[in-house]
KOLVO-19610 format. One record per atom (N, C-alpha, C): x, y, z. Coordinates in steps of 0.1 Angstrom, whole numbers, plus 2048, in hexadecimal, padded with zeros to 3 digits. Atoms other than C-alpha are relative to their C-alpha. Layout:
<recs>
XYZ...
</recs>
This chain:
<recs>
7F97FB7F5B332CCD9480E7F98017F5804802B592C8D978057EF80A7FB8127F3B592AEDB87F57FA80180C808801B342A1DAE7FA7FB8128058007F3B292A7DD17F08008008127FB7FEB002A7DDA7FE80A8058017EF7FDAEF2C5DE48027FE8127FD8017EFAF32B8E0B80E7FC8007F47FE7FDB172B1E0680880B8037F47F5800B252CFDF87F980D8068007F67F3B0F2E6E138087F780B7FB8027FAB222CFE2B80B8057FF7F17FD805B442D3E1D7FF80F8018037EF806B3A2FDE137FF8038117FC7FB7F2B362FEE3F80C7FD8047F480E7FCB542E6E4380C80C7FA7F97FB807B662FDE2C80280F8037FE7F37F6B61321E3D80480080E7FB8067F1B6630EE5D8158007FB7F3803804B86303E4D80C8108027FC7F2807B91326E4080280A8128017FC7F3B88334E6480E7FE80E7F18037FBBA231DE7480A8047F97F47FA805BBA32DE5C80380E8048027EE800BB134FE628018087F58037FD80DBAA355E3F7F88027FB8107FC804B8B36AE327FA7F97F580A805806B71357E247FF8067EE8047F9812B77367DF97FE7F47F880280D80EB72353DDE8087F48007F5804805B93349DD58017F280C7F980A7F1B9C33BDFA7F57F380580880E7FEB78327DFC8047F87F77FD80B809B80316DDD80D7F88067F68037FABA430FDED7FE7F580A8058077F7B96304E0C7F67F17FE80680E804B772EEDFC8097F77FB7F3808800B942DEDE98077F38087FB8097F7BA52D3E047F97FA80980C80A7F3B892C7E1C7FB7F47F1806808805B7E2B4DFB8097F57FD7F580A803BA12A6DF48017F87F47FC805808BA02A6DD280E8027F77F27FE80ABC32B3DC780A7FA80C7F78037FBBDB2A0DDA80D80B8017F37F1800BF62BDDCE7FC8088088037F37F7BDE2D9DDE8067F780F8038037F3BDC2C5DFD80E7FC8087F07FE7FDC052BEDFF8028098047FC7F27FFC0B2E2DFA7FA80980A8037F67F3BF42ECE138057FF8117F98077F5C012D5E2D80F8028037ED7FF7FDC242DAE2A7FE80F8028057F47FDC17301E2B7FF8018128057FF7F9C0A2FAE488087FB8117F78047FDC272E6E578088058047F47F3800C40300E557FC8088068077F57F7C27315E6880380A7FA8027F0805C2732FE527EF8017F880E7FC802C07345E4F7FD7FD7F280C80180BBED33DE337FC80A8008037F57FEBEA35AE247F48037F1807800813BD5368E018057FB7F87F680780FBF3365DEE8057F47FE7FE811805BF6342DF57FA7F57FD80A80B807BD5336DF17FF8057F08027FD815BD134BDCC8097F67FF7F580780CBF3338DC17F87EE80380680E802BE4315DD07F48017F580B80380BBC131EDBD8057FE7F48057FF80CBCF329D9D80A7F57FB7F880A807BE630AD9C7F97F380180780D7FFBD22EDDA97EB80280280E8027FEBAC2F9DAB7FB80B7F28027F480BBAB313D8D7FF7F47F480380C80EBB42F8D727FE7FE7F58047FE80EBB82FED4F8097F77FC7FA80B807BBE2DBD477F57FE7F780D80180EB9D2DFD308068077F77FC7FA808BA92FBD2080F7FC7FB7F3806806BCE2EED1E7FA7F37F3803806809BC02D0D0F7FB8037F28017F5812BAE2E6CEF8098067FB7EE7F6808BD12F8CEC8027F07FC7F580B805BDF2D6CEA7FB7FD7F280380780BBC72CACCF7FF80A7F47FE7F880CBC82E6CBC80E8007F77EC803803BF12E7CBA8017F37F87FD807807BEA2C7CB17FD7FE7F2805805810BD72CBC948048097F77F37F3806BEB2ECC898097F67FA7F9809803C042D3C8A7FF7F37F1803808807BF42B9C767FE8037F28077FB80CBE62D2C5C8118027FB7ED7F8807C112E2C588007F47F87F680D805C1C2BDC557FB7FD7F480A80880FBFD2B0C3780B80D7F87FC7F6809C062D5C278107FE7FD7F37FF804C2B2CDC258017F27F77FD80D805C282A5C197FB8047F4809800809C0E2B3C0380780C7F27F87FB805C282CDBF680C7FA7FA7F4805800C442B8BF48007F17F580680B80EC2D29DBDD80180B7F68027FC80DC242B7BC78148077F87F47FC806C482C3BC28087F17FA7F580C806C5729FBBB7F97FE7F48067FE80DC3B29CBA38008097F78007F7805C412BBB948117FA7F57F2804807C662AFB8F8027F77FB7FE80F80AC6128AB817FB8097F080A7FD80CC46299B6880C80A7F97FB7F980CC602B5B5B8097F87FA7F7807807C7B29CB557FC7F77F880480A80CC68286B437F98077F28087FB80DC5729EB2B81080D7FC7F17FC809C7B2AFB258067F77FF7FC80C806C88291B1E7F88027F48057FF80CC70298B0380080A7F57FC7F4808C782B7AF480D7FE7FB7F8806809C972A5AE98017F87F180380980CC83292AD08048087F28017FE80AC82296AAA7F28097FD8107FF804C5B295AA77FE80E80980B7F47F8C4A2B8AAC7F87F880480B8027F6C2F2A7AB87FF7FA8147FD8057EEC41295AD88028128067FF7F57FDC4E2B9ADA7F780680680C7FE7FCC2D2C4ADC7FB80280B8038017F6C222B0AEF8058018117F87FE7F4C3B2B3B097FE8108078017F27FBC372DBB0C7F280080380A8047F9C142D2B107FE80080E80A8047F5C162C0B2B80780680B7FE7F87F5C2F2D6B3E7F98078068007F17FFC1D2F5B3C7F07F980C8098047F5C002DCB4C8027FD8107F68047F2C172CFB6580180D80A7FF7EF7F4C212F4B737F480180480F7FA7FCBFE2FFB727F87F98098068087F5BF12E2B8680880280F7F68007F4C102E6BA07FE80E8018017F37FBC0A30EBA17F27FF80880C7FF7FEBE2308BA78057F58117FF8017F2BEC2EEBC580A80580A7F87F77F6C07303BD37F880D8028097F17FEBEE322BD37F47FA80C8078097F6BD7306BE88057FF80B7F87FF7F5BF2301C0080380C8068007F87FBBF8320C037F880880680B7FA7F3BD532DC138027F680A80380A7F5BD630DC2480B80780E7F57F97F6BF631AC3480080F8028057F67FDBEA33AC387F780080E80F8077F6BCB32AC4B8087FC8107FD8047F1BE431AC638098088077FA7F37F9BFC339C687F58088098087F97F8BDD34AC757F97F780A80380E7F5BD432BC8D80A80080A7F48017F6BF732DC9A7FC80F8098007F27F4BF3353CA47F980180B80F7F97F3BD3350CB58037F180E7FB8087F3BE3331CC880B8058077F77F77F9C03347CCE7FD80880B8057F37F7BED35ECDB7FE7FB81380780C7F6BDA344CF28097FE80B7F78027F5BF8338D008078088047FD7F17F8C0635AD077F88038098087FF7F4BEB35DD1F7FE7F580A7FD8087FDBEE33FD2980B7FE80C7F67FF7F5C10344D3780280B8088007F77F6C0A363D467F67FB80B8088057F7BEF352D5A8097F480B7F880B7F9C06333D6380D8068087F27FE7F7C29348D697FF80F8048027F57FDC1C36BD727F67FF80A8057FF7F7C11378D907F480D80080A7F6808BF038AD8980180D8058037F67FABF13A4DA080C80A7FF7F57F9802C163B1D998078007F5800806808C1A3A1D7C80F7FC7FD7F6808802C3C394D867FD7EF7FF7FC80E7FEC47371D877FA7FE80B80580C7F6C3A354D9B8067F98017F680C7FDC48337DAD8017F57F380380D80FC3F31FD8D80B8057F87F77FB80CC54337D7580E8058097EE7FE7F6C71339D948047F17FF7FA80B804C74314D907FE7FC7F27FA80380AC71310D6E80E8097F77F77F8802C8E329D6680B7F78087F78087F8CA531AD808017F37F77FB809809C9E2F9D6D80B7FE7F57F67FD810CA830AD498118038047F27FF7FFCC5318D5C80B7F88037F88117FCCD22F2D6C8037FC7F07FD80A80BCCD2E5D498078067F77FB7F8808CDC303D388127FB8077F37FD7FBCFC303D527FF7FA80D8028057F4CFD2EDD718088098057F77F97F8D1A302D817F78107FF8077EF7FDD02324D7B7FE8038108018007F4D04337D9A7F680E80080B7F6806CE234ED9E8048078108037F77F3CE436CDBA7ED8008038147FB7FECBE370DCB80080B8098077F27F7CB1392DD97F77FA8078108057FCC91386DF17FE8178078067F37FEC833ACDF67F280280D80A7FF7F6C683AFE177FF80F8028057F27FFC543CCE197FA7FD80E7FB7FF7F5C583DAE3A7F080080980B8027F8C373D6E527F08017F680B806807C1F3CCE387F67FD80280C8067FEC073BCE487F98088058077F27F6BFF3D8E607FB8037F78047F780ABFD3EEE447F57FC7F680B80880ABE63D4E2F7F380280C80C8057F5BD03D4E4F7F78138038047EE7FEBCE400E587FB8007F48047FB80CBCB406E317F57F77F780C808808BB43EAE2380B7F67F37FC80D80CBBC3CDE0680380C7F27FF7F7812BBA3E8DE680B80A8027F17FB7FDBD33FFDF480C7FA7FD7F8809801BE73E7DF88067FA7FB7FC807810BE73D7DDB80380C7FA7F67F880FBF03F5DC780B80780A7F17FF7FCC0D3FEDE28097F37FC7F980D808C183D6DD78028047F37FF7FE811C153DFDB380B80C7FE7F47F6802C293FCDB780C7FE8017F28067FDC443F1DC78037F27F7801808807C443D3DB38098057F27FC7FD80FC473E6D928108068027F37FA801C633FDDA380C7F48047F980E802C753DADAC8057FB7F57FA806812C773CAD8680480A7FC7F57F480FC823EBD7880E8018067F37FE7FFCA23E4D8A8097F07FB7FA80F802CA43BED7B8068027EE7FD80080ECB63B8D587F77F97FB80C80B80ACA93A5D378017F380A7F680E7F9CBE385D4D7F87FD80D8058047F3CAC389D6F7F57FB802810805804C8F37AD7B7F68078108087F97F3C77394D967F67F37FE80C8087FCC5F37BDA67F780380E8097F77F5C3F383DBE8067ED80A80380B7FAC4B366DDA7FB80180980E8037F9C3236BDF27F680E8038087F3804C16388DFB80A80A8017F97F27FEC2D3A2E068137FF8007EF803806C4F393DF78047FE7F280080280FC61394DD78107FD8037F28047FEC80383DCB8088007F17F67FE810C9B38CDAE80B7F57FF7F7806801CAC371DA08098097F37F77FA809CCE37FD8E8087F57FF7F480B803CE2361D7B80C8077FD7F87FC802D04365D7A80480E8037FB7F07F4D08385D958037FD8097F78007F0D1D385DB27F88078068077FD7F6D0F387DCF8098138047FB7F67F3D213A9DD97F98097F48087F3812D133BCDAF7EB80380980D8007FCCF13ADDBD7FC80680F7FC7F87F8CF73BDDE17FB8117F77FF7F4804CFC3DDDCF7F08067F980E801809CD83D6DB87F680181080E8047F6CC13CFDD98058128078067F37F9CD03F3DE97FD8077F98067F7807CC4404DCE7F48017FF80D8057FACA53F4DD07FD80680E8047F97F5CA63FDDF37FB80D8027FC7F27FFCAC420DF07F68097F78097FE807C93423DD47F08018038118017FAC74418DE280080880D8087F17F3C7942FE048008097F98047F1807C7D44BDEB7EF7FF7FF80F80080CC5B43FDDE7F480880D80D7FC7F6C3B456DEC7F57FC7FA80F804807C1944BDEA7F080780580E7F97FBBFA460DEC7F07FA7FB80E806804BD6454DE77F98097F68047F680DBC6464DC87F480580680E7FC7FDBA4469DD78008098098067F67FCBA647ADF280E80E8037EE7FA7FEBD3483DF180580080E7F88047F4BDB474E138107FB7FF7F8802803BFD470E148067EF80A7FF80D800C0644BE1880A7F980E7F18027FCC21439E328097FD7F77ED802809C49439E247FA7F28027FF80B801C49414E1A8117FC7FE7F08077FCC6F403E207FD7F37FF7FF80B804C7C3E1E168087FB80B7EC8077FCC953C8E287FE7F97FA7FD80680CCA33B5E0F80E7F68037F880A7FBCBC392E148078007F47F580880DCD838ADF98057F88047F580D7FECEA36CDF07FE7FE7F37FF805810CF2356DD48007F380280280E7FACEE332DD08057FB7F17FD80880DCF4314DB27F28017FB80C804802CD6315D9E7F67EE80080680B7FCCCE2F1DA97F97FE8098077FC7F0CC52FFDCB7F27FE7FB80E800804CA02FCDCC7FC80F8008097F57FCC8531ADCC80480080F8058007F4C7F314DEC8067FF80C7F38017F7CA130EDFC8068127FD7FB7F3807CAB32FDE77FD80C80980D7F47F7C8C347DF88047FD80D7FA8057F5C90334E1880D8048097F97FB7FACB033AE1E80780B8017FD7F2803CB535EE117F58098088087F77F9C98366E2580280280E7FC8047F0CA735DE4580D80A8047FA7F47FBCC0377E447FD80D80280D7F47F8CA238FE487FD80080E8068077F5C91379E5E80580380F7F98037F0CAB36DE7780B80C8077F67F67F8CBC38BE7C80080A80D8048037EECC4391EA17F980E8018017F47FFCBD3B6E9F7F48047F680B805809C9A3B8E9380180F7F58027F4809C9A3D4E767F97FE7F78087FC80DC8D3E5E578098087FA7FB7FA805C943F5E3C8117FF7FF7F3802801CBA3E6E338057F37F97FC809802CCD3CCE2580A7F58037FC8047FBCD93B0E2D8087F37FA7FC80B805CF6399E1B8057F88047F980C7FBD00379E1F80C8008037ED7FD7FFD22376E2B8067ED7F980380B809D3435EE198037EF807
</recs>
């Protein structure tokens, strides 16, 4: 068992832990007990930061923020990372022998020809001889362990792929958001990093995107609906991002486009098309062809240094949604400068 609890602890904790979930107002699924057990066990100090400062800010605890706690601090593919690591490493280990082990046989290949042509200068047929002798042995030994090397290195080209692969899934799990399969907060701050270390003076525009009475709509229509009205809109979202941008899911019913190097007024222009796009969008139910509610965004622009944090970034692009005195929908709203 992960927290080596007894069978009377962890029914304590497993009541302690739907109690817990209760005071949040968050349904008892899988994901959010483990979340919850977690934190009443207090084994990840990180989960238990993140939930607190969650909790602090007084913003709702919602699904989409216990999945991202689970699948970063209770999910845990520090086993499986570890077998990537060891394998890489021995990938590694096998390249490096195969190259010293290539790089002996070629010096040997080149002393041995110079010393037996050095002999083909002689008089005596017989040094002669023996000199063409012992090249033709020399090659043939150096072809026979470079044909060795070469399955070997064969062996480990196909070790790399299936670890390529590995870690291809890998990072879609770590920087992809399963359900929309945009970007996550993890791959919104590592990007930001590359871009400080790439260009401190980079200046990145952010879209934050809020779909317009969401919750209601999650609540009349049910969780599966829902989710594939997110996925939709989602997909119609990134198809307005370049190769350069970065669409990210930032919380259940928000998404946020980073564009490096776009003025805030180009990026303006990108979020009303987005706007404009998604009310076009109609959605009918395949089963029985009910025709769906119009779904509408409001959407905040600005632009910042990419040193800004995540979290200052979202935060304060979302507050031109938020705080605006005239409560609306459906519109945009830029920063002034």
């Amino acid at each position: 068992m992960q927290y080596h609890d007894s069978i009377a602890q962890a029914e304590q904790k497993m009541h302690a832990a739907i109690k817990q979930l209760q005071l949040w107002h968050i349904a008892a699924t899988p994901i959010n007990y483990a979340v919850s057990y977690g934190y009443l066990n207090k084994h990840s100090k990180s989960l238990n930061s993140e939930l607190e400062k969650q909790l602090a800010s007084k913003k709702k605890l919602d699904n989409f923020f216990l999945e991202e706690m689970y699948r970063q601090y209770i999910l845990g593919q520090s086993s499986f990372r570890g077998e990537l690591i060891d394998d890489l490493d021995e990938v590694l280990v096998d390249l490096q022998t195969n190259n010293e082990q290539s790089s002996l046989n070629t010096k040997r290949l080149v002393t041995e020809l110079d010393e037996n042509i050095a002999n083909l200068k002689s008089t005596d047929r017989s040094e002669i001889f023996n000199a063409i002798k012992q090249i033709r042995i020399t090659t043939q030994r150096f072809k026979l362990e470079q044909e060795k090397l070469a399955k070997q290195l064969q062996s480990s080209q196909k070790s790399t792929e299936t670890l390529r692969s590995e870690l291809d899934d890998v990072k879609k799990e770590i920087y992809l958001d399963p359900l929309t399969g945009l970007f996550n907060l993890k791959a919104m701050n590592q990007h930001l990093e590359l871009w400080l270390s790439d260009d401190p003076a980079k200046q990145v525009s952010a879209i934050v995107i809020n779909i317009d009475q969401f919750a209601k709509m999650n609540e009349s229509l049910g969780p599966l609906i829902s989710d594939v009205l997110l996925t939709k809109i989602a997909t119609k979202v990134s198809s307005y991002v370049g190769e350069s941008g970065l669409p990210v899911r930032s919380a259940g019913d928000e998404f946020l486009i980073l564009l490096p190097d776009v003025k805030r007024i180009v990026a303006g222009e990108v979020a009303e098309k987005i706007r404009q796009s998604v009310e076009k969008l109609r959605f009918i139910t395949s089963k029985s062809g009910t025709r769906l509610p119009q779904m509408t965004l409001s959407i905040g622009v600005s632009d910042y240094n990419v040193a800004t944090s995540a979290n200052n970034i979202i935060s304060q692009t979302r507050a031109l949604i938020n705080n605006n005195a005239n409560i609306r929908t459906n519109y945009v709203s830029i920063a002034n400068n």
